[in-house]
C-alpha positions in Angstrom: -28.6 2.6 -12.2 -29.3 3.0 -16.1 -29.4 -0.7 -18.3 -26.3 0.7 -20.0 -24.4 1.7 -17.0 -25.6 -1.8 -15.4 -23.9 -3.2 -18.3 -20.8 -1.9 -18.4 -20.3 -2.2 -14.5 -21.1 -6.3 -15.4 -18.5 -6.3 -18.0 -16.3 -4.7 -15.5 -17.2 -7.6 -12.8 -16.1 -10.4 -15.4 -13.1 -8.7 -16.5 -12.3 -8.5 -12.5 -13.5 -12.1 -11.9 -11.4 -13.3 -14.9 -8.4 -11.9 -13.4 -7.9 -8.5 -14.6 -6.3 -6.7 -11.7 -7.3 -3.2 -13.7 -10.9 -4.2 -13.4 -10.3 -5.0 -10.0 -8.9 -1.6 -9.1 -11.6 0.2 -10.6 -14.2 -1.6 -9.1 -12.3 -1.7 -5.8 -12.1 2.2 -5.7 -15.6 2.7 -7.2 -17.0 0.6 -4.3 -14.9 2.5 -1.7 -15.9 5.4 -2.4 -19.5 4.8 -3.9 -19.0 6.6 -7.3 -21.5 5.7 -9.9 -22.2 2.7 -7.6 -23.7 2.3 -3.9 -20.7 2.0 -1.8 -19.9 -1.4 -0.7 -16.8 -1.9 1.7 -16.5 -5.3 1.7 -16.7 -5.8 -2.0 -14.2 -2.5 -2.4 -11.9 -4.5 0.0 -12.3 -7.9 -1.9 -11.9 -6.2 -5.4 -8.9 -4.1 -3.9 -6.9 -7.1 -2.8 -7.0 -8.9 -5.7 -5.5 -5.9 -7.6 -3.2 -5.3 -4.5 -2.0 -8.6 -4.7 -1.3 -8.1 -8.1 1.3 -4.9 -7.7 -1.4 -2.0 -8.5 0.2 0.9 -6.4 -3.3 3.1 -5.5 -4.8 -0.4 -4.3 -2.5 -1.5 -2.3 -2.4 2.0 -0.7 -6.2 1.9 -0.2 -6.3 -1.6 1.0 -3.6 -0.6 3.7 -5.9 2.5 4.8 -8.7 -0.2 5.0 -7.3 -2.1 7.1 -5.4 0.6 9.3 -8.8 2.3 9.7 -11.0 -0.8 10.0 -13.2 0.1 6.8 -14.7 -2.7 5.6 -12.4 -5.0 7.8 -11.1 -5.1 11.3 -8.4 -3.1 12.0 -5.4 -5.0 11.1 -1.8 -2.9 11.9 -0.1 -5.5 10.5 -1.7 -6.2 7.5 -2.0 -2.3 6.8 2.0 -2.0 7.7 2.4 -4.6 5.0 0.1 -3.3 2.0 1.5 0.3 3.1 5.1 -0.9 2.4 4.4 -1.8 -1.6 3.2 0.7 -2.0 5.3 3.2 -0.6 8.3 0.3 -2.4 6.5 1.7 -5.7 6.8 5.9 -4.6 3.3 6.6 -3.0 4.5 9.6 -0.8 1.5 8.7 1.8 2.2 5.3 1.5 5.8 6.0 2.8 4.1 8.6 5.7 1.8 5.9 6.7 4.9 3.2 7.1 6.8 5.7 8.8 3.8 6.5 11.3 3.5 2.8 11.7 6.6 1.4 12.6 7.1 4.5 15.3 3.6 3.5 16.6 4.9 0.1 16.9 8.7 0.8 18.5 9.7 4.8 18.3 13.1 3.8 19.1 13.8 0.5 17.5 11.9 1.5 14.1 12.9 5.5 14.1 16.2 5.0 11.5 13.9 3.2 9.5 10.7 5.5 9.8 13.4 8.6 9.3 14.1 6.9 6.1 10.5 6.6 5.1 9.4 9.7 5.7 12.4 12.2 4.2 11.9 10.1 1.1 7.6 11.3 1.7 8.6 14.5 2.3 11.3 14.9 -1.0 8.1 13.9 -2.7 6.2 16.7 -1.9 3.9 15.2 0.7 3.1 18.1 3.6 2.3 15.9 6.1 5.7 13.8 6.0 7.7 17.2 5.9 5.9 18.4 9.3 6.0 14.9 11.0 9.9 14.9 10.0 10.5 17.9 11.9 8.7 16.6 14.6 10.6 13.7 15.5 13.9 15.5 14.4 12.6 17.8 17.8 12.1 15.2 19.6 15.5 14.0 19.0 17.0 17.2 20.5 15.2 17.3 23.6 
C-alpha cells in the first residue's frame, strides 16, 4: 500500500477507534470485502459492529449476513435474526427478506404472519427475491 494511502487508512482507524461509527462502517466494509485493503473478516466484523451497534443501516445488514453465513464468525442464527431486524426496521429490502427467511426457518407456521409481513414490505421495495419467495409461500398456503 502507498505511504499516502497508508495514511489515510490510519486516520481512518483513529476516527473508528475514537468512536466514529462512519469510520467504522467504512473500514468494516473495506475489510469485508478487501477493497483497497487485504481483506480481513475479523476486523470487517469488529469494525462492523461498532457501527452496527450504533444504528448504520448497510452495517448492521452486513454484520447479520456475517453471522448467518459464518464469515468471520461462527454462524449465529440468532444473532444474524437480530442485526437483520434493524436493519430491515430502517427499510433494507434484503434485510426484510433475510428476517422473513429466518423466522420461517426457525417456525414456518408460528412465524409465517410475521415473515408474510416482512417480506411483502421486501417485495413493495423492489427486491426480486422477496417477490418470488412471497409467491412461494402464498402456494404453499393453497395446497
Amino acid at each position: 500500500m502507498d505511504p499516502e494511502m497508508q495514511e489515510k487508512l490510519n486516520a481512518i482507524i483513529e476516527l473508528c477507534e475514537n468512536g466514529d461509527p462512519e469510520a467504522c462502517a467504512f473500514l468494516g466494509k473495506e475489510y469485508y470485502f478487501g477493497w483497497n485493503i487485504e481483506q480481513d473478516l475479523d476486523r470487517a466484523l469488529r469494525y462492523l459492529t461498532v457501527a452496527a451497534d450504533s444504528g448504520h443501516a448497510l452495517s448492521q445488514f452486513l454484520a447479520g449476513f456475517m453471522h448467518w453465513s459464518g464469515r468471520g464468525t461462527e454462524p449465529n442464527e440468532d444473532k444474524a435474526l437480530e442485526y437483520f431486524l434493524l436493519a430491515a426496521e430502517q427499510d433494507v429490502p434484503e434485510a426484510m427478506y433475510n428476517v422473513a427467511k429466518i423466522l420461517l426457518h426457525k417456525d414456518f407456521e408460528g412465524n409465517r404472519d410475521e415473515a408474510l409481513r416482512w417480506l411483502t414490505r421486501s417485495a413493495n421495495a423492489g427486491y426480486g427475491a422477496a417477490e418470488d419467495m412471497l409467491g412461494d409461500v402464498e402456494d404453499e398456503d393453497e395446497e
